[in-house]
C-alpha positions in Angstrom: 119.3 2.2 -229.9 119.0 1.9 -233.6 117.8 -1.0 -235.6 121.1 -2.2 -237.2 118.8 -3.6 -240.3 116.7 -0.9 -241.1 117.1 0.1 -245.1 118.2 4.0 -243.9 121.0 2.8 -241.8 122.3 0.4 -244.0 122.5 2.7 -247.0 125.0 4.6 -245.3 127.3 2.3 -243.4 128.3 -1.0 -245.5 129.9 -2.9 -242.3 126.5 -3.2 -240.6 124.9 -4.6 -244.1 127.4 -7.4 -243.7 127.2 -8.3 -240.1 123.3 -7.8 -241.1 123.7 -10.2 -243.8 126.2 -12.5 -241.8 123.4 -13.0 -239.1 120.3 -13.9 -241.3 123.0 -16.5 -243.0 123.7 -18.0 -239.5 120.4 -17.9 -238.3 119.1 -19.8 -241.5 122.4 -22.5 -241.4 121.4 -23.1 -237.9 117.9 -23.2 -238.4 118.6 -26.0 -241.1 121.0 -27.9 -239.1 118.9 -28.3 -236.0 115.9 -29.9 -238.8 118.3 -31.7 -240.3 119.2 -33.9 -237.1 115.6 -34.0 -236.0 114.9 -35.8 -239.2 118.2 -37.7 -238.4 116.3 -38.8 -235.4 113.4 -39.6 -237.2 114.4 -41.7 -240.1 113.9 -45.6 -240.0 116.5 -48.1 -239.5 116.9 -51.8 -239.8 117.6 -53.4 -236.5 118.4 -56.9 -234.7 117.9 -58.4 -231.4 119.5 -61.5 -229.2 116.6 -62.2 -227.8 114.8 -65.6 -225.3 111.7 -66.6 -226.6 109.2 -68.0 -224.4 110.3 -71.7 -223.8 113.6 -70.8 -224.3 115.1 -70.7 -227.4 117.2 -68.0 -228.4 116.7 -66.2 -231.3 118.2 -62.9 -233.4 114.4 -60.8 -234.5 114.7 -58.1 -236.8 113.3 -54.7 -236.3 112.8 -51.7 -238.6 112.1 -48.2 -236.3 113.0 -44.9 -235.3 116.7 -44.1 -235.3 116.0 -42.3 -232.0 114.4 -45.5 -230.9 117.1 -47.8 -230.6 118.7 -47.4 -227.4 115.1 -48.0 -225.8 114.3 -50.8 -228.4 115.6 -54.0 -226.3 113.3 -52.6 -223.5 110.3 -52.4 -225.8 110.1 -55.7 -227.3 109.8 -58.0 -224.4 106.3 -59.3 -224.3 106.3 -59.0 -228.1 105.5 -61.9 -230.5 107.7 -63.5 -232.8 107.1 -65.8 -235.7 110.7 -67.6 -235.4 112.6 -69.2 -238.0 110.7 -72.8 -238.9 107.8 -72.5 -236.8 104.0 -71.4 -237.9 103.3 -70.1 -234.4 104.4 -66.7 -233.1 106.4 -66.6 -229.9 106.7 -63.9 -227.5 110.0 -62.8 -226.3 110.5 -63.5 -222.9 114.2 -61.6 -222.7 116.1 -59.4 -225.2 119.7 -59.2 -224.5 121.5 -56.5 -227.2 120.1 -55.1 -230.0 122.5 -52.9 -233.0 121.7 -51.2 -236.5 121.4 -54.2 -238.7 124.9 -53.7 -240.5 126.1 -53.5 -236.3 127.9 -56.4 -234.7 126.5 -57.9 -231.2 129.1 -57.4 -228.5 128.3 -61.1 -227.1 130.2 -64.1 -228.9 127.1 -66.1 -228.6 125.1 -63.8 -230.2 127.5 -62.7 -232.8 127.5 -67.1 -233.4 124.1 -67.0 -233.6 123.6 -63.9 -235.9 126.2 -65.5 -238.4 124.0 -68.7 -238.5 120.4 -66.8 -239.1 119.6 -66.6 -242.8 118.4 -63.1 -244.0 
């Protein structure tokens, strides 16, 4: 079989120059794509939680991680500590219920409540 991009072959026949040239072009737009959504992935984004401290109180914590981390991130924080709003002692987090992008509303009307009530 011949080598469709060798320089001999191509002099002579102009179509396989451009399906040549067509495939390097797709090769390197899907070559960028595929880093483009891995640094998609690994960007940081600003995050809340309705979370239960320990003793509980409820609470919304902010979070800044991996975008590719949020779906896991309500998992990860229990057992965390917390400095909550008025208090000089950090509290763990005994329960996280729902956590969204910052700019993301909660799906619970109690937390939404509380969200609207937490000063940033």
């Amino acid at each position: 079989m011949k080598n469709i991009c060798s320089f001999k072959f191509l002099r002579n026949n102009h179509f396989e120059l451009l399906v040549c040239a067509i495939s390097l072009l797709l090769l390197l737009t899907y070559s960028q794509m595929a880093l483009a959504a891995n640094n998609n992935d690994n960007r940081k984004v600003a995050a809340k939680c309705h979370v239960v401290l320990v003793g509980g109180t409820e609470a919304i914590s902010f979070w800044t991680i991996q975008q590719k981390k949020l779906q896991k991130l309500k998992d990860n924080i229990v057992g965390k500590k917390i400095q909550p709003l008025g208090s000089t002692q950090k509290i763990s987090i005994y329960q996280a219920f729902e956590c969204v992008l910052e700019d993301g509303a909660f799906q619970s009307t109690k937390a939404r409540l509380l969200d609207s009530k937490t000063p940033r």
